[in-house]
C-alpha distance (Angstrom), angle and dihedral (degrees) to the residues before:
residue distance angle dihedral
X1 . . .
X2 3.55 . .
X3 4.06 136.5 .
X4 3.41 89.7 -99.5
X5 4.17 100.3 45.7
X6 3.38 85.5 49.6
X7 4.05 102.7 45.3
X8 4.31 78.9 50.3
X9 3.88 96.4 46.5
X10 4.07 81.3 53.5
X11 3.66 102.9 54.1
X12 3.89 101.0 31.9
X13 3.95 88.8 53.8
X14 3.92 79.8 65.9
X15 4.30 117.7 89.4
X16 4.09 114.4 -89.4
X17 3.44 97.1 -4.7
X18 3.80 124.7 145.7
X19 3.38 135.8 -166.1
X20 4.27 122.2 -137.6
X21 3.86 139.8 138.9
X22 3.41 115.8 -85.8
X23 3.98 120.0 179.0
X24 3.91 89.8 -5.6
X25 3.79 89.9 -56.2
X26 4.25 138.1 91.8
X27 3.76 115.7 -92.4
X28 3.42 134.4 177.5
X29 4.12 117.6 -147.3
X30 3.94 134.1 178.9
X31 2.87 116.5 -109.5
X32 3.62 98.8 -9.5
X33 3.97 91.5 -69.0
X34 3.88 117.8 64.3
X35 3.59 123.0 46.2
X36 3.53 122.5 -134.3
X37 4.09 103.5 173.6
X38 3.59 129.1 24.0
X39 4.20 132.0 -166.0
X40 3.78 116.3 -125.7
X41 3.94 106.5 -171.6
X42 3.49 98.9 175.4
X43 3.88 89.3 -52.1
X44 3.94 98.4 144.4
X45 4.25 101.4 10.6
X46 3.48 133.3 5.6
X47 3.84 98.4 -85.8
X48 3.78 126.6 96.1
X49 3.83 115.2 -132.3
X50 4.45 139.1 123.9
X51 3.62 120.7 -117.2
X52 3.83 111.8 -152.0
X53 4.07 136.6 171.8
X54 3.99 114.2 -85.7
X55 3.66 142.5 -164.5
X56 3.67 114.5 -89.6
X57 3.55 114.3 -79.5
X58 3.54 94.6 16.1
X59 3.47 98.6 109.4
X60 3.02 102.2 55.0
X61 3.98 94.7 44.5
X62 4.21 93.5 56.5
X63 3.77 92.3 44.7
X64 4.05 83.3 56.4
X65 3.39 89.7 48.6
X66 3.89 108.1 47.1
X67 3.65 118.2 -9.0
X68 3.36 87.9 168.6
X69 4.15 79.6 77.9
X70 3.34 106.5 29.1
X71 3.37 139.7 48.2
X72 4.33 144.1 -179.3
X73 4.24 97.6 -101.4
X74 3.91 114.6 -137.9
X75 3.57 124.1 -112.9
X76 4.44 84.5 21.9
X77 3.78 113.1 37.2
X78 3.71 95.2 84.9
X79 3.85 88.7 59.1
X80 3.90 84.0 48.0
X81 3.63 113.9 -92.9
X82 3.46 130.2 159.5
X83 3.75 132.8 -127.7
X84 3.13 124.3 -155.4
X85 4.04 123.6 -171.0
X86 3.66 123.5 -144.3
X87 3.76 106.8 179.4
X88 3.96 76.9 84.2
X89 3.91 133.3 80.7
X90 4.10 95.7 -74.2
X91 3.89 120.9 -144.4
X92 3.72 95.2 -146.7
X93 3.59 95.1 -162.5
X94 3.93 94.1 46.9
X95 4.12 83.3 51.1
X96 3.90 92.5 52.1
X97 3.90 91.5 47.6
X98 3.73 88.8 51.7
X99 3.82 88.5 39.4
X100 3.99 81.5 55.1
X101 3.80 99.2 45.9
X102 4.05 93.5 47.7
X103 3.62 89.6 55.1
X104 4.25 89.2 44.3
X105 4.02 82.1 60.7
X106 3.71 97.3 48.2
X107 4.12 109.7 26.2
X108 4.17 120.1 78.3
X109 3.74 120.4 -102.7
X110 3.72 92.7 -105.2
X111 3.62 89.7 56.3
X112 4.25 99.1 48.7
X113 4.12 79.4 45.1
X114 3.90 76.4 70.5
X115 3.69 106.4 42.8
X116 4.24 111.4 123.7
């Protein structure tokens, strides 16, 4: 399975979400309206990753940690998005809990109540 297979078995396992292209790439939305994780296949460098919201702070935190795997987005980062590259060796687990937290910041109460 590839990075992208597995970013989308991620965020459609989560409740209402939907799947379409948004500025040429795959996103993922709730409830059809707010995205919460967006594709980047080489859409602004030459690296393949997914920006997607994050808890306050986090940003700032993982970029600390291991810039070597994430990054500030364009166009999101200074409203505190993540990105996350892929092009690297991927913890899939770490990717699903960040998959999980972006769509925490973004999804109504009613829907995290849901989340497996």
């Amino acid at each position: 399975m590839d990075a992208l297979e597995r970013l989308r078995a991620l965020c459609l396992a989560l409740p209402e979400v939907t799947e379409r292209l948004s500025h040429g790439e795959p996103t993922w939305f709730v409830r059809g309206k707010k995205t919460f994780v967006m594709f980047a296949d080489h859409h602004h460098d030459d690296r393949l990753a997914f920006w997607c919201a994050a808890p306050p702070g986090a940003q700032g935190e993982l970029l600390a940690e291991d810039p070597e795997r994430f990054f500030r987005p364009p166009y999101v980062g200074h409203r505190g998005w993540l990105g996350v590259y892929l092009d690297v060796e991927v913890d899939w687990t770490e990717v699903a809990e960040i998959v999980a937290d972006a769509y925490r910041q973004i999804a109504p109460k009613s829907l995290i109540a849901r989340m497996p």
